[in-house]
Phi, psi and omega in degrees: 000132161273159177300328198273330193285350170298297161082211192258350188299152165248142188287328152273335141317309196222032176035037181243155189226108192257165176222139177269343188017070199289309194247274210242176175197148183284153192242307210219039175101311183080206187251006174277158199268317162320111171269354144308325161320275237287318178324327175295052168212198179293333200249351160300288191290336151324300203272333160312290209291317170298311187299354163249062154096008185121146178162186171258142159261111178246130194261137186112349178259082194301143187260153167208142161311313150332045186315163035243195188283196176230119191276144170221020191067129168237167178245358218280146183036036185306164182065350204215027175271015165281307195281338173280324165295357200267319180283333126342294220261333195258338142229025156246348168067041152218165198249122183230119170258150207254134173214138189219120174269171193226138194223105176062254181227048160233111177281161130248132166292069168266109195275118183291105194240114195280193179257156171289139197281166185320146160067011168225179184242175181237144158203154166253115248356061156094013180254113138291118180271191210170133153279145167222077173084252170251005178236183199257165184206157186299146165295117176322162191274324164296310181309313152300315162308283183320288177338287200290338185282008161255047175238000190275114188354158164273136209286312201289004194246015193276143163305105181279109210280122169111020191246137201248179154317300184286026160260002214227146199293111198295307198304320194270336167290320183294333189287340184278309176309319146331286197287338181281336190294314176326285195300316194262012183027089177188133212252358191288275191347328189269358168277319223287112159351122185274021177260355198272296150344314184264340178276359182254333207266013166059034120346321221194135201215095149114307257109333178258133213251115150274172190308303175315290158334297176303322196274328195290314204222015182287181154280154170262025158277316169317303162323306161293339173249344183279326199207063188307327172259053151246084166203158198238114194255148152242140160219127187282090185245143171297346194210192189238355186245023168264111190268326198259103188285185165257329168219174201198107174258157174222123173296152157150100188184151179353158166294290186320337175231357200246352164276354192250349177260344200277337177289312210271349114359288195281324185259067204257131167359296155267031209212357198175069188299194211217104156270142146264168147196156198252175163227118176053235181297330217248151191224129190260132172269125162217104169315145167257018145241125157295124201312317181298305190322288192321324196295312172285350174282318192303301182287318151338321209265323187293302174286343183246021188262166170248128155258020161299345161289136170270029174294133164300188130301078221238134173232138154278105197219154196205143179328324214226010183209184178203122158257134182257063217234145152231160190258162176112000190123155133284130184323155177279129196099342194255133165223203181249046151264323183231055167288315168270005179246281198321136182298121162320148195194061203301163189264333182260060183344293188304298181348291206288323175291305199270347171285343189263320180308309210283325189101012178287321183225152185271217196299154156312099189101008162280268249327301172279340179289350193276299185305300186305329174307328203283316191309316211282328185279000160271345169086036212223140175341147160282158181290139205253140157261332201322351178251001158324146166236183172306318186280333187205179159239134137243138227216125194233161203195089153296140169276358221264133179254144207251309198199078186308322184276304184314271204342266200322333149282010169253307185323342185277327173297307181284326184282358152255025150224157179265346180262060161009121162291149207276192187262017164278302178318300172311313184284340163295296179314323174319274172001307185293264232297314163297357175099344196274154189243311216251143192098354206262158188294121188303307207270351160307302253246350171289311161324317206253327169307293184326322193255348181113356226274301157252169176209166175289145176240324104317075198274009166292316208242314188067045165266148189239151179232161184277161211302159133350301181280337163328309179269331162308293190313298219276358171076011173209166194301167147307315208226168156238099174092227157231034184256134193280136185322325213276334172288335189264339154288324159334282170309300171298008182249343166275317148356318198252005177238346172210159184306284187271162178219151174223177228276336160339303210273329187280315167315285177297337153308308211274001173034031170102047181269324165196142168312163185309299191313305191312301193278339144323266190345301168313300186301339186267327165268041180236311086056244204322310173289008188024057106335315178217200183198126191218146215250131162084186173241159199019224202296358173268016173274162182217163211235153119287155166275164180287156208263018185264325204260148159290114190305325194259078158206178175276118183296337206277314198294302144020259160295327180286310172332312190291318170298317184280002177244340165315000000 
């Protein structure tokens, strides 16, 4: 790590904790008496930060909301961090390395804080701790759930005592055995005994019929006394501020059969329109939720849920969204940051095994990379985890597509070739299209310049904009000037609906589209080009058009006259 890369950290973000401890820092409590105190030392934040998967301490660093941060030196154990790591280690029985750089003669201190191992806690004088904002706090009783439940067994593969052959659903055997001859392309399979069946797909051990039996092929009188919350409940609301649903299905039946009645539940006409949108002559359909997304989102919720929770499976659906919740979490290891890179880690393994033999899900942990695909290749919002907790997962799927000429420029892409952009490749481009040049997948982005695909616009800045044929689709420049098109329609659309505007109103325009900071920057050189014009201070400043633009004509047009006439 560099000094420079300290930094640029965010405390929540990057699981880092800065401190300045300019002379000294409390180490193991000290003498306070207070256990909110005492907790506020090295072996507190330690004992945080691993329990929450691993991070950093960093000591010598004044922290700002602003980056980047301001190094101010510690003096705390100079000389002696061979002898701090060991005592860390004898009394938390983790291995924590001290590694410490210098910017002129002001040192830091970066303590490497490893994850705590599966299925246990860290703790300090007998508290497992957890950051909450700037403090440190007892860990939640969910939060401990979630933890210990990740040593727990696999549910689906426990023996379901009293579950018979003449429990299990005939239409879901047939249905299973089809899809395993299909899958394994082998026409034997759809003859083959059905106890034989259940004995290669290890459904049934000994004699005994397990849980992963029962959700794929019980019945739902079976389903209801072995196992009442394996059902998948939809409810149909017109709006989002509708508390009263309009219509309600409650699902509970084979796996095998209950995904196919649960699509066609959602996908009834009017509960699941036809989006258009035109190009030129031609007018393009695109649902608005897709039979794949859904179908993988719905068995992800099956397969990765805990039925230690009486919770269903519950979807929500609404004209323009689908909520999605299971209950227990994410699988341990998983969060919605490494969601496409980390190796998948079903809680029902046996489940999981026989839906990838049959050909219901393909390798284990394609799903979501299946989901991020379909979206992006529809030009459509990404799947948002972000409101997952400890207690559930939830997984929300907007209809809305965001950019007909990107659609139409990737289909033009993927309908000539055979070797497919993979969904990195996709998320870069998404990434371009939105204006971010920082952050993007190296080897996309090595991949996609080469073929033409995006290009440098800038090698001062190293921003990047997407090809050529794009701006061809969508009929307009990149760039105007070095101002990106797309930032300067942002901006005049705040324009057209009020005079003044603050900095406020560009930030919610710009919907995370660029950071806060990103968009100082725009404005001040939009400023500097007299685009605009601005009044008052700190937070009472407010912004204006420049006394060259006409209010009542289009500012977007406007501002490019002008630029282009500089």
């Amino acid at each position: 790590m560099t000094i420079q890369e300290i930094k640029r950290l965010r405390e929540t973000e990057n699981r880092v904790e800065f401190k300045e401890a300019k002379r000294d820092f409390n180490f193991a409590g000290g003498k306070h008496a207070d256990p909110g105190e005492r907790r506020k030392c090295v072996l507190g934040y330690v004992v945080a930060l691993a329990n929450e998967g691993g991070g950093y301490l960093v000591f010598g660093v004044r922290e700002k909301k602003e980056l980047p941060h301001e190094i101010v030196g510690t003096a705390f154990a100079e000389g002696e961090t061979g002898k701090l790591e060991d005592e860390i280690y004898k009394r938390l029985s983790i291995r924590v390395e001290i590694e410490e750089l210098f910017e002129d003669d002001r040192r830091v201190m970066v303590f490497h804080i490893p994850s705590r191992t599966i299925g246990s806690t860290l703790r300090f004088e007998g508290v497992p701790l957890m950051r909450i904002g700037d403090s440190l706090r007892v860990m939640s009783d969910a939060e401990i759930f979630r933890i210990l439940s990740e040593r727990e067994p696999d549910f689906s593969a426990t023996i379901c005592e009293g579950l018979t052959f003449e429990d299990l659903d005939t239409d879901a055997m047939t249905v299973m055995k089809e899809r395993y001859a299909v899958k394994q392309e082998n026409d034997t399979f759809r003859t083959l005994p059905d106890l034989q069946i259940l004995s290669d797909l290890e459904l049934t051990v000994n004699g005994k019929f397990n849980y992963a039996a029962l959700i794929l092929l019980g019945s739902h009188q079976a389903l209801r006394k072995y196992l009442p919350n394996a059902a998948v409940t939809v409810e149909y609301r017109l709006n989002h501020s509708m508390i009263n649903y309009t219509a309600r299905q409650e699902f509970q039946e084979p796996l095998f059969t209950a995904v196919d009645k649960i699509w066609a539940y959602i996908n009834q006409p009017a509960s699941n329109p036809l989006l258009h949108f035109r190009d030129k002559f031609n007018i393009y359909d695109v649902l608005s939720f897709k039979e794949e997304v859904i179908r993988e989102a719905v068995l992800n919720a099956c397969i990765h849920r805990s039925y230690s929770f009486s919770d269903d499976v519950f979807i929500k659906q609404y004209p323009d969204e689908i909520i999605i919740t299971n209950a227990g979490g994410f699988p341990p290891g998983v969060s919605k940051d490494n969601i496409l890179t980390v190796n998948s880690r079903p809680r029902s393994r046996r489940l999981t095994e026989v839906l990838q033999k049959t050909g219901l899900i393909e390798r284990s942990g394609q799903g979501v990379d299946r989901m991020f695909y379909l979206c992006l290749m529809d030009s459509k919002p990404l799947p948002d985890f972000s409101h997952t907790d400890s207690t559930q997962v939830d997984l929300r799927l907007k209809a809305e597509i965001l950019d007909g000429a990107f659609y139409l420029f990737l289909k033009e892409i993927q309908s000539s070739r055979q070797d497919k952009l993979n969904v990195f490749d996709l998320l870069t481009l998404d990434k371009v299209r939105q204006g971010i040049s920082t952050g993007l997948h190296e080897t996309s982005v090595e991949k996609l310049q080469r073929e033409g695909l995006i290009k440098s616009q800038s090698s001062a800045d190293k921003k990047v904009v997407l090809g050529d044929r794009y701006y061809e689709i969508a009929r307009q420049p990149a760039y105007i000037k070095e101002y990106r098109v797309r930032d300067l329609q942002t901006v005049a659309s705040c324009f057209e609906k009020v005079e003044a505007v603050s900095m406020k109103n560009f930030v919610d325009a710009f919907d995370s589209q660029l950071t806060r900071e990103q968009i100082r920057y725009l404005i001040s050189k939009m400023e500097e080009d007299t685009l605009i014009s601005k009044s008052g201070n700190g937070r009472w400043t407010i912004y204006h058009v420049s006394n060259q633009i006409d209010a009542g004509q289009n500012i977007f047009d406007q501002f490019s006259k002008i630029l282009l006439q500089a």
